[in-house]
C-alpha distance (Angstrom), angle and dihedral (degrees) to the residues before:
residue distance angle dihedral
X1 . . .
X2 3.97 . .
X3 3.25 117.7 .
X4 3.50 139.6 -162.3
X5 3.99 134.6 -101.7
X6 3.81 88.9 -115.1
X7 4.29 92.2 55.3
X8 3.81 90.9 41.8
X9 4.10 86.2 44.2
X10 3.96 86.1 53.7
X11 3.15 96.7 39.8
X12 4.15 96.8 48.1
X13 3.89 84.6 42.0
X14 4.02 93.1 56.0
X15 4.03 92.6 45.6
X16 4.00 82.8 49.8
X17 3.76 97.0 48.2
X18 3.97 94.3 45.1
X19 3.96 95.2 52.0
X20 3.89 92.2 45.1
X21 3.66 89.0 46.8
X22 3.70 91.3 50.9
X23 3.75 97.0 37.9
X24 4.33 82.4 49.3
X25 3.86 87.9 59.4
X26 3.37 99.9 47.2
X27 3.89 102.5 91.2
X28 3.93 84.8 62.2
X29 4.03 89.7 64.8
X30 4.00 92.9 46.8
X31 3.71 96.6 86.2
X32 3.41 111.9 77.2
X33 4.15 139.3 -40.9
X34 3.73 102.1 -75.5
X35 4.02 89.5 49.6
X36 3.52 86.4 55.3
X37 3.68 108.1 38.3
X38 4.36 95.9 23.9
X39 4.25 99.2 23.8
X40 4.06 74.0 -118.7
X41 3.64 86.6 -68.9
X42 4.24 93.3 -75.0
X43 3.97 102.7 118.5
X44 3.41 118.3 107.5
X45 3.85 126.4 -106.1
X46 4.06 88.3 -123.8
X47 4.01 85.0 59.8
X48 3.11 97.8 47.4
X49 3.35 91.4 46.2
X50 3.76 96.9 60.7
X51 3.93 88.0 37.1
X52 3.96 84.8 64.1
X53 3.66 98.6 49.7
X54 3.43 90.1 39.9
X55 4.29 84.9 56.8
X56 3.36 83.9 47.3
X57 3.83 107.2 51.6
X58 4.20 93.6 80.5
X59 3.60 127.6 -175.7
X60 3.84 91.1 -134.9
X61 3.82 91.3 42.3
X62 3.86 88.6 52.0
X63 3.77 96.8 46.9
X64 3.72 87.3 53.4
X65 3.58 91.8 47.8
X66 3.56 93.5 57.1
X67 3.69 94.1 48.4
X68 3.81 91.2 50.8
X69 3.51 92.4 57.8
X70 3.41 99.4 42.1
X71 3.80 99.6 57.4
X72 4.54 89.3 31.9
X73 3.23 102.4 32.6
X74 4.10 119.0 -158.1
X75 3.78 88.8 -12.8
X76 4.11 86.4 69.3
X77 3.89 82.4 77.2
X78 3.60 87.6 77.4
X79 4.11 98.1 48.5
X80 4.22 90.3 74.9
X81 3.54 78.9 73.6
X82 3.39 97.3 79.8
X83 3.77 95.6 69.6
X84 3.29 81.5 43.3
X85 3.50 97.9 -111.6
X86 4.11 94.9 -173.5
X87 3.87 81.9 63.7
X88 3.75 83.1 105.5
X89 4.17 93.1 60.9
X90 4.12 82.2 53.8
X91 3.83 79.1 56.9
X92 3.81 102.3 40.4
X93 3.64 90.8 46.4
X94 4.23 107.4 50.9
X95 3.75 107.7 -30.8
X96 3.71 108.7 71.4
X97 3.60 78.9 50.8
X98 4.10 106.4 54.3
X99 4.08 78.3 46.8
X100 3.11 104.4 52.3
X101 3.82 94.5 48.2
X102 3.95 85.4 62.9
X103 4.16 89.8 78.0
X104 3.82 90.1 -151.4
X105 3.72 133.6 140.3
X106 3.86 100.9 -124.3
X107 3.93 148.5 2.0
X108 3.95 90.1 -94.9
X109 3.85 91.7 48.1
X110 3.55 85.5 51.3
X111 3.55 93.2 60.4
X112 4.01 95.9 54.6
X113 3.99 81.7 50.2
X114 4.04 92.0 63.6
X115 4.15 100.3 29.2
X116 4.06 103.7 39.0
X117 3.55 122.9 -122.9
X118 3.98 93.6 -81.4
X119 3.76 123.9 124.7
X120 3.86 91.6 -82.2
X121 3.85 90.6 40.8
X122 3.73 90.4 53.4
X123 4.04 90.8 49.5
X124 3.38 100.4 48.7
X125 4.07 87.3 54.5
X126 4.10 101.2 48.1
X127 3.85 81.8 46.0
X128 4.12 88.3 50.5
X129 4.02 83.2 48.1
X130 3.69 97.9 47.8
X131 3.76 88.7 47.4
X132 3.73 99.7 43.2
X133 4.13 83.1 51.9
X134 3.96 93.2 55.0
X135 3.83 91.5 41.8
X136 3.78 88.1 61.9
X137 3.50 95.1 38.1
X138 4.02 89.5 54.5
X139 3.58 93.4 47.3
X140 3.73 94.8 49.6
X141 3.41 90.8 50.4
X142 4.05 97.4 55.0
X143 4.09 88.1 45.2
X144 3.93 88.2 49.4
X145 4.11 77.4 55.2
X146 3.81 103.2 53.5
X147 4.18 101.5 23.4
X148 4.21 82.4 64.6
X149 3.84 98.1 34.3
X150 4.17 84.4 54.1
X151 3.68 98.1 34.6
X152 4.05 97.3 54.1
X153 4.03 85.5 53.6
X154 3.46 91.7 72.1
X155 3.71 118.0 12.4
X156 3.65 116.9 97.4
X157 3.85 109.3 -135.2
X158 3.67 131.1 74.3
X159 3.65 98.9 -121.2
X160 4.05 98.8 179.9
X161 3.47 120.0 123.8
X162 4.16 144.1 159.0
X163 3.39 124.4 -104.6
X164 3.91 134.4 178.6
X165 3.88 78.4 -25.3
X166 3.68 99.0 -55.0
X167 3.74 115.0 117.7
X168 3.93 115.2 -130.1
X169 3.52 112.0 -154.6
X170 4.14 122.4 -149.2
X171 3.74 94.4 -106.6
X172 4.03 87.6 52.8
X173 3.50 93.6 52.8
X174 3.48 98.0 51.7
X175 3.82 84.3 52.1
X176 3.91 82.0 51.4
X177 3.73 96.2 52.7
X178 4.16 101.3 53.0
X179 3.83 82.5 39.6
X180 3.35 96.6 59.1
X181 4.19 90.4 38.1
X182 4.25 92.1 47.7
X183 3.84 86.2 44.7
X184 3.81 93.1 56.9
X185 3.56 99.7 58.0
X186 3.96 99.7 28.6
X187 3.79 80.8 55.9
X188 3.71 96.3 47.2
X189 3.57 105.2 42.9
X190 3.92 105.3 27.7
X191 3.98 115.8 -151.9
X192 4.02 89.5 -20.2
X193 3.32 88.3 72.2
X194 3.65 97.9 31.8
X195 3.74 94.1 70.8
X196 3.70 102.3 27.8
X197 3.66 93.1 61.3
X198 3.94 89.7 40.2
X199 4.07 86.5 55.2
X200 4.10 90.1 53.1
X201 4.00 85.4 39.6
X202 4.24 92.3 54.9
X203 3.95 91.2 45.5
X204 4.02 88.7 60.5
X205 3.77 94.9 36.2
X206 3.57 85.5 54.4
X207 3.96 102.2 49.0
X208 3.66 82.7 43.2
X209 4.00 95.6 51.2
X210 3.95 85.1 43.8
X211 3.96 94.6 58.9
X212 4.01 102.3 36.5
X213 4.47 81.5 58.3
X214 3.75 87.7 45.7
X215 4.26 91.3 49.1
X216 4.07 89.3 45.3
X217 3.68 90.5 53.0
X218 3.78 101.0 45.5
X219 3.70 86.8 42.0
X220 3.77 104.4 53.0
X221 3.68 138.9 35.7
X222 4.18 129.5 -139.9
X223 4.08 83.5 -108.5
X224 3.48 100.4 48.2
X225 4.61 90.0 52.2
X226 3.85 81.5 35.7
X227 3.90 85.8 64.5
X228 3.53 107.3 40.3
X229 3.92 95.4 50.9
X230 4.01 130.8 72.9
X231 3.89 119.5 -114.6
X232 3.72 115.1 -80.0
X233 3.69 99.1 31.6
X234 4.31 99.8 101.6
X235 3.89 76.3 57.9
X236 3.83 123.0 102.2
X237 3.69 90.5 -171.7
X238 4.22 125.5 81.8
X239 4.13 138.6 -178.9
X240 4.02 122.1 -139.7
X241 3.35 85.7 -66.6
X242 3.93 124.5 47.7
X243 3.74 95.5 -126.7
X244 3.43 104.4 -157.9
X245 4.15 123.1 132.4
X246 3.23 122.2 -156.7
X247 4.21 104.2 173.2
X248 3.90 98.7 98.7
X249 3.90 89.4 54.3
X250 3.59 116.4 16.4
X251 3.92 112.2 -2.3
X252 4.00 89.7 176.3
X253 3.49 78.3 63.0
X254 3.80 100.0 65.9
X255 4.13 89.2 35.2
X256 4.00 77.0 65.5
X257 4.25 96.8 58.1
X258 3.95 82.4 46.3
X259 3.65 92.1 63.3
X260 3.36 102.7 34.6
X261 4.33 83.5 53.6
X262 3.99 92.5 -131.5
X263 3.77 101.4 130.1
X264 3.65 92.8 96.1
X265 4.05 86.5 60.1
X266 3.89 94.3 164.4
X267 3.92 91.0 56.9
X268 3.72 92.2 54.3
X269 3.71 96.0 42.9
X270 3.48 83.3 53.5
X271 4.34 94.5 51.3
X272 3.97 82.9 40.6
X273 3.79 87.4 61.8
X274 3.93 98.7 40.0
X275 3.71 86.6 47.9
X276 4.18 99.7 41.5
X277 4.03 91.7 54.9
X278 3.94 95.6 58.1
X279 3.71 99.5 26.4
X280 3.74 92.6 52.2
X281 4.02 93.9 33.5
X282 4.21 84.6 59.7
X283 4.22 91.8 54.8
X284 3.39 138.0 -131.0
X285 4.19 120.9 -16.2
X286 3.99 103.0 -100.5
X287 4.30 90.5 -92.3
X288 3.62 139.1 77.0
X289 4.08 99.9 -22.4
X290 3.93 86.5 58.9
X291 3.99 104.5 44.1
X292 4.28 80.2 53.4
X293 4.00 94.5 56.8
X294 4.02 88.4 38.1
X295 4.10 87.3 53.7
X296 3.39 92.0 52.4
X297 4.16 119.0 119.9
X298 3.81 87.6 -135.2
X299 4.11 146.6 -0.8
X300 4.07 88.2 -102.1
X301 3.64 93.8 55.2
X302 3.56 99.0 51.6
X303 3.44 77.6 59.8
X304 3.56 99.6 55.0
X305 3.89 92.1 42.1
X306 3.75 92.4 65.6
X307 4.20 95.1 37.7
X308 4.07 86.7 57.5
X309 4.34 88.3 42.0
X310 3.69 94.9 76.8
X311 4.14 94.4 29.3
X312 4.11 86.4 67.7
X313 3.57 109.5 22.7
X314 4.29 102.0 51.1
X315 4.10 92.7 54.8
X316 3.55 104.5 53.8
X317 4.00 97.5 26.4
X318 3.46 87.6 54.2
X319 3.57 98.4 33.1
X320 4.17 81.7 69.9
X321 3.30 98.6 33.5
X322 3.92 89.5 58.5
X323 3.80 89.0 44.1
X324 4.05 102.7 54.2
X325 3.92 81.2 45.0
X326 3.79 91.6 63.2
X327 3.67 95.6 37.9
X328 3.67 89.5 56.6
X329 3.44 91.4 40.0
X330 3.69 96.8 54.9
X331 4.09 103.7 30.1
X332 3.66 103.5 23.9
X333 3.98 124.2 87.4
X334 3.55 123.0 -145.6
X335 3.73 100.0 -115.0
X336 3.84 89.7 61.0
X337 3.89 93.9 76.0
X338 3.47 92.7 46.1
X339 3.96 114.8 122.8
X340 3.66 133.1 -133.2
X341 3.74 90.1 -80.4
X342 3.64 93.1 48.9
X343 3.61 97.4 -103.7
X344 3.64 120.3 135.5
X345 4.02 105.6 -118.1
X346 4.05 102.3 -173.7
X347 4.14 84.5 -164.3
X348 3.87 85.6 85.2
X349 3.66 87.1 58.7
X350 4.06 97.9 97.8
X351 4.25 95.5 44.0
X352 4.13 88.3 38.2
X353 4.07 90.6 55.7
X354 4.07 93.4 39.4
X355 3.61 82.8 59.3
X356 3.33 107.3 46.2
X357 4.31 106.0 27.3
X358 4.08 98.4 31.0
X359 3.74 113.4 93.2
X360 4.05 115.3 -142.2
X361 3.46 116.6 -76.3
X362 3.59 90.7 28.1
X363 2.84 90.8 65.0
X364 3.83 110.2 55.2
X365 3.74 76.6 45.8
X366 3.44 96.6 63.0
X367 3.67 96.4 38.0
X368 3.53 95.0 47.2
X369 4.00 84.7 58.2
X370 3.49 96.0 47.4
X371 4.14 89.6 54.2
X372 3.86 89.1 55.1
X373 3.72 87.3 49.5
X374 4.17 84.8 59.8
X375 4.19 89.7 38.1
X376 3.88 93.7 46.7
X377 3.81 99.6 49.6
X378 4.06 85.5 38.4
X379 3.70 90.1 57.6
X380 3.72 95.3 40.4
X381 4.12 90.5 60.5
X382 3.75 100.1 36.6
X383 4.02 86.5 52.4
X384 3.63 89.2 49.8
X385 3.70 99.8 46.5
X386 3.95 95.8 50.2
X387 3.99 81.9 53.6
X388 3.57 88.3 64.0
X389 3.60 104.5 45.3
X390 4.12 95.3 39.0
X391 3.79 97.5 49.1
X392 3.75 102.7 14.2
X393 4.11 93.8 57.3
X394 3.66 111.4 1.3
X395 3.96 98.0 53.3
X396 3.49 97.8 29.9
X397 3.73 101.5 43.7
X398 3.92 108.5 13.6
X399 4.08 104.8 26.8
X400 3.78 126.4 4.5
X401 3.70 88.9 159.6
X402 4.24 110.0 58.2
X403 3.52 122.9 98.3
X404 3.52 131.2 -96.8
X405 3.91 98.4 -101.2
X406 4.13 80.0 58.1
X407 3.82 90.2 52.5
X408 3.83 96.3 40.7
X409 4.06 90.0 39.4
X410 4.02 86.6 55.8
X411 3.97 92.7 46.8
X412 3.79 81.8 63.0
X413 3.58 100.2 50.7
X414 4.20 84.6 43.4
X415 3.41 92.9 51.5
X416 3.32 99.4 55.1
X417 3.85 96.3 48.6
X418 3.69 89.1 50.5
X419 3.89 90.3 54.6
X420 3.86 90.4 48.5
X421 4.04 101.0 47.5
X422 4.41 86.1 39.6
X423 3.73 80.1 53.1
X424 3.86 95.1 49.8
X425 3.84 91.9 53.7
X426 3.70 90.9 44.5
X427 4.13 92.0 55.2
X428 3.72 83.6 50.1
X429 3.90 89.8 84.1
X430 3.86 140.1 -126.9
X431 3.22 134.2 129.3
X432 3.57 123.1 -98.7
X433 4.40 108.2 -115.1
X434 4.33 70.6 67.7
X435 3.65 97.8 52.7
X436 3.46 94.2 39.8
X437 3.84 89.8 62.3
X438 3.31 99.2 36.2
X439 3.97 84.8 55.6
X440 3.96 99.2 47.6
X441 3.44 96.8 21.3
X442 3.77 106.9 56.4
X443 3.63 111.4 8.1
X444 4.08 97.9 45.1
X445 3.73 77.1 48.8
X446 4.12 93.2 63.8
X447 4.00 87.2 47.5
X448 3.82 107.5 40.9
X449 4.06 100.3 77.9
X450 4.32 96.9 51.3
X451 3.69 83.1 33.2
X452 3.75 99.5 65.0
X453 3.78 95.1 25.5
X454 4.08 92.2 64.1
X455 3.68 91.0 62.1
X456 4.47 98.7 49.5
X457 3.72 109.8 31.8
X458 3.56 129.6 63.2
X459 3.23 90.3 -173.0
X460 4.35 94.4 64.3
X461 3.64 105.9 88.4
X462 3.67 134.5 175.5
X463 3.67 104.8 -78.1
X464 3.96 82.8 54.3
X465 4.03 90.3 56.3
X466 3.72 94.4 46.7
X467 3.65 93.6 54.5
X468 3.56 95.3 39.7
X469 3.80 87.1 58.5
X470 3.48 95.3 42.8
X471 4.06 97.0 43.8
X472 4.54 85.5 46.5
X473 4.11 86.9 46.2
X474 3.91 91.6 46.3
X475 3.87 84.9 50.8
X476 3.67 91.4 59.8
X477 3.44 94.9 48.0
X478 3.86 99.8 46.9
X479 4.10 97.5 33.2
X480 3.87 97.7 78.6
X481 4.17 79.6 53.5
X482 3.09 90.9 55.4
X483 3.46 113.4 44.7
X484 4.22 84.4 47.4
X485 3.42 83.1 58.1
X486 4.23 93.3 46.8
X487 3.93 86.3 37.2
X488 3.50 81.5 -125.8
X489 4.12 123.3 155.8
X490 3.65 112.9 -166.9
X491 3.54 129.4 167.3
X492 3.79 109.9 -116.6
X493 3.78 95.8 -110.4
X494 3.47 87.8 53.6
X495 3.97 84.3 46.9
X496 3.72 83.2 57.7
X497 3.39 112.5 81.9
X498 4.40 90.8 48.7
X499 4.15 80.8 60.7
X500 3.49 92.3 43.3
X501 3.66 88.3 54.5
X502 3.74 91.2 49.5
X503 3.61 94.1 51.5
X504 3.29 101.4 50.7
X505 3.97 97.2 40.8
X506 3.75 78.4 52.8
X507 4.24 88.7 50.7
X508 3.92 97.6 45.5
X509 3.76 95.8 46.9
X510 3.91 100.4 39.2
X511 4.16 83.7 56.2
X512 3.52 105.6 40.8
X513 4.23 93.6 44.5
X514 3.97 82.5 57.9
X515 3.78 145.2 49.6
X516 3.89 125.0 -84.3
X517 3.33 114.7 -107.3
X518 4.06 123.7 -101.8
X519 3.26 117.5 -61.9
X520 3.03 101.4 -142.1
X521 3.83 96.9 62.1
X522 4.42 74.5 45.0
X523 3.43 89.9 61.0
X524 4.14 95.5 41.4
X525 4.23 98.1 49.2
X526 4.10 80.8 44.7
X527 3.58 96.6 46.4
X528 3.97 93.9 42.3
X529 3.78 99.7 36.8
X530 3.74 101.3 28.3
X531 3.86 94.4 -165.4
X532 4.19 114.3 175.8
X533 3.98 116.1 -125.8
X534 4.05 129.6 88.4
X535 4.05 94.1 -18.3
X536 4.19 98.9 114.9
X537 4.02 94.3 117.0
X538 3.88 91.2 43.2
X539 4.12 86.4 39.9
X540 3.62 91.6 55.6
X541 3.43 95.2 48.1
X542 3.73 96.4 51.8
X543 3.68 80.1 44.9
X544 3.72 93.3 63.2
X545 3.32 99.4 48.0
X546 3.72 93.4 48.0
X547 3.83 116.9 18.5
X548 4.42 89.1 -175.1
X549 3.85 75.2 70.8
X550 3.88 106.3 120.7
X551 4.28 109.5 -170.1
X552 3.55 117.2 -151.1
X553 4.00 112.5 -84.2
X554 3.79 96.7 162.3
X555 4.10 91.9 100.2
X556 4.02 93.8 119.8
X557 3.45 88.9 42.8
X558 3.46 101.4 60.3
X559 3.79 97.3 40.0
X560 3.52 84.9 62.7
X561 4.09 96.9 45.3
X562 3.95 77.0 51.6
X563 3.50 98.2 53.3
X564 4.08 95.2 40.2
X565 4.06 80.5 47.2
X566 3.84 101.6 54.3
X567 4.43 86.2 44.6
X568 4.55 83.8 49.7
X569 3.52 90.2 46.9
X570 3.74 90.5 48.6
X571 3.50 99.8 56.1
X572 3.57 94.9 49.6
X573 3.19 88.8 55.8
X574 3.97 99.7 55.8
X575 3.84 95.7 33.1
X576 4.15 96.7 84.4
X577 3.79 81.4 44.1
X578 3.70 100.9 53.6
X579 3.94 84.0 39.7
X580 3.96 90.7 57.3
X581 3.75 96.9 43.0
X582 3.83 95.1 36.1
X583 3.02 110.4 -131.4
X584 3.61 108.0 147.4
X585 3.43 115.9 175.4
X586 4.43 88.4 65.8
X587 3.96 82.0 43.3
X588 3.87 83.0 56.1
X589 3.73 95.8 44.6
X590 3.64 83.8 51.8
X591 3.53 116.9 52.1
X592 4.24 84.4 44.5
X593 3.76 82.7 62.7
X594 3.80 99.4 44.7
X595 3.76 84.7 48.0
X596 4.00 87.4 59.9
X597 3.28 95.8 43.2
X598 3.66 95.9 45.8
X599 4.01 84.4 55.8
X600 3.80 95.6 49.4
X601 3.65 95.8 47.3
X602 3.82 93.6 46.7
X603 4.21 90.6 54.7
X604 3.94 95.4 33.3
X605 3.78 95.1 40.9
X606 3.64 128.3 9.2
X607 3.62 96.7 45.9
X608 3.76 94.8 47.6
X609 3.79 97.8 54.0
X610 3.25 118.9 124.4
X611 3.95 144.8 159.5
């Protein structure tokens, strides 16, 4: 791609006004370690809100989005459920609010808050640490993947180098050079800057997301994507098997759904559900998610922040994503995504149709939005991960005494070593359908069965966490072993439930071979957080000593906010997409449901907050 002075001008003049914003905020996160990890808990939930789509909108994310529905058409809607994306209604509906009530700095200090500082207590939170590190690490690695495969599609220069012997190529040092820029500011101005520069980052990906929809639907027609897609794929709704067939059209197409092991669709809709009810039950990985509910001002507007998340990221992201799709669709031929070996690699899908269907202007626009979509979720998990390290094992093990320019001083130096080893894993190579699995697949599988244990069982103590992370990590590393062994091939979220088993046989065993924990820190996380689940001998002990106690009775109600949740979340998600591809009788059926649910979630949810 080639573009022209006025896209590299917007472009240059975006990376500009993002670093100087950040830099600007900076002073604001000098003051002590909750101003620079929290904002000192004084942002509002509606900027926080946007902050966390923004985080959320990823280049890599979208260029696998576009693929997905490219190749599966509506029924892709359903394959962000293996992460599982409605994880965030779990959050919206009672989890951002049991966290929130902790008052702690981070996901790891959260953990001493509910097991004690005992032996077991103490465990369970280096093993938190160690896991919150490799999550970020992971992550990094798979944006480092997409943020270089997308930026050497369009940017002009050959950026590839040598150095120390080790050959750079162009799409690595583009990765290198927004790195190095996101790192500056995230580094500089902690969580301030985080989420200021993530609230100027969502406006543009917006207005961006806005026009690319606009261009596919004055550009195409509902015959012309009607012709240049298989029967079945306008249809949101599959059989055991996905049914699609792509030989007359686009038989690279249906290669694709054999290695990504999705023809049996009803099988892994059924693994996405077993997995989405305990991963999302046991709350957010220790990263980005977490540091957002912990700098909220209260327990209600964590809440909030994660009810407005999905309300205005799904529309426009998918409003774009579902227009490249058709553009390619309609305009593109195969042999123009294939790769340098000739295979066709439908991840080059999004940068191939900017190029070719996205007028000047418009284009740096768009582009410009996309690369704050990599900088904001890249400064979201680098600020998260020095959290961990800083005031999860340097104060609490090494230092509890320095000052806070010692602390915030460290998070620099931290910071910057995180960036460099996320960077050496993301040089490693890959491609990023791979790293996504790997990610959700295998090591949310490790986490999941201490995760969602913690919050309903008194009984589960800390000895019971650190073995059911260790048993769930162990898994990961002896599966791939084992299914060699088998000559099995799974798909990781059909690897899932064998880790969840380890984890949790791990869990069970770790507690009950050992003492509960004290109850008097019992009594405290109940009292504070007042979760539902297995707490009646803890309840009625709180009870006793205060009879104005009122435990949590609202279980029903919240599995139903959940379920009328996951069905709003839906429909915002396949809106834009019937939009783009007009059909407007599902659009119809649609926007009648988010209506509903809309209704139901403002009488069963918002107006029953509380703090």
């Amino acid at each position: 791609m080639k573009l022209e002075w006025l896209d590299i001008s917007i472009i240059l003049g975006f990376l500009a006004l993002t670093v100087g914003v950040g830099l600007w905020l900076s002073g604001r996160a000098q003051k002590n370690m909750k101003s620079y990890f929290l904002a000192g808990n004084d942002i509002p939930w509606y900027y926080l809100g946007l902050s966390n789509a923004s985080g959320m909108f990823d280049v890599s994310g979208t260029m696998i989005a576009v693929a997905w529905l490219f190749v599966y058409g509506l029924k892709s809607a359903w394959i962000p459920w293996l992460w599982p994306v409605w994880n965030q209604i779990f959050m919206m509906v009672f989890l951002a609010v049991w966290m929130r009530r902790s008052n702690v700095l981070t996901g790891a200090e959260w953990i001493s808050f509910r097991f004690g500082n005992g032996l077991g207590g103490r465990l369970s939170h280096i093993s938190t640490v160690l896991f919150a590190v490799t999550i970020v690490i992971a992550f990094m690695a798979y944006f480092v993947e997409g943020i270089g495969k997308f930026s050497a599609q369009f940017l002009p220069w050959d950026l590839s180098f040598t150095l120390i012997g080790l050959t750079i190529s162009s799409e690595n040092g583009y990765a290198l050079i927004l790195i190095a820029l996101t790192t500056l500011y995230t580094l500089k101005g902690g969580f301030y800057s985080v989420v200021g520069t993530e609230v100027i980052q969502f406006i543009i990906m917006t207005v961006a997301c806005v026009i690319v929809g606009f261009i596919a639907l004055s550009s195409t027609s509902a015959e012309q994507i009607q012709a240049a897609v298989p029967e079945g794929w306008d249809s949101l709704w599959f059989g055991w098997e996905l049914g699609m067939d792509w030989s007359a059209l686009m038989p690279a197409a249906d290669q694709r759904i054999e290695e990504d092991g999705y023809n049996l669709f009803g099988f892994l809709f059924i693994l996405m559900l077993f997995k989405g009810v305990f991963a999302s039950l046991a709350g957010p990985v220790p990263s980005y998610d977490m540091q957002r509910v912990l700098g909220t001002k209260s327990p209600s507007e964590a809440a909030k922040m994660f009810g407005l998340t999905p309300l205005v990221l799904s529309f426009p992201r998918y409003f774009m994503i579902a227009g490249i799709t058709v553009l390619a669709l309609v305009y593109m031929d195969a042999s123009e995504l294939s790769d340098a070996n000739g295979k066709l690699d439908f991840e080059r899908v999004l940068p191939f149709a900017i190029s070719e269907y996205v007028t000047t202007g418009f284009k740096g626009l768009l582009l410009a939005g996309l690369m704050a979509a990599f900088m904001s979720t890249f400064a979201a998990f680098i600020n998260a991960g020095s959290a961990y390290v800083v005031n999860d094992i340097y104060r609490k093990y090494v230092n509890d005494s320095a000052d806070d320019k010692t602390y915030i001083r460290l998070s620099y130096i931290v910071t910057a070593s995180i960036v460099v080893v996320g960077i050496g894993f993301g040089l490693s190579g890959g491609n990023i359908q791979a790293r996504t699995d790997w990610i959700v697949g295998l090591l949310y599988g490790s986490y999941v069965a201490s995760n969602m244990l913690k919050w309903i069982w008194w009984r589960f103590n800390g000895y019971g966490f650190f073995y059911g992370m260790l048993a769930g990590m162990l898994g990961v590393v002896v599966l791939p072993s084992i299914m060699q062994v088998l000559d099995l091939d799974l798909l990781a979220i059909q690897q899932f439930p064998i880790l969840f088993i380890f984890a949790m046989v791990g869990s069970i065993a770790g507690c009950l071979l050992t003492a509960a924990d004290d109850e008097e820190t019992l009594k405290k996380f109940y009292r504070q957080t007042r979760p539902w689940g297995f707490w009646q001998p803890i309840a009625e002990k709180v009870m006793a000593e205060d009879p104005n106690f009122r435990p949590n009775l609202d279980f029903s109600r919240d599995c139903f906010n959940i379920v009328v949740g996951i069905i709003w979340q839906m429909t915002l998600v396949v809106i834009p997409i019937f939009m783009i591809i007009r059909k407007y009788d599902s659009l119809t059926v649609a926007v009648v449901i988010f209506v509903v649910c809309t209704g139901l979630l403002k009488h069963y949810w918002w107006d029953r907050l509380e703090d």
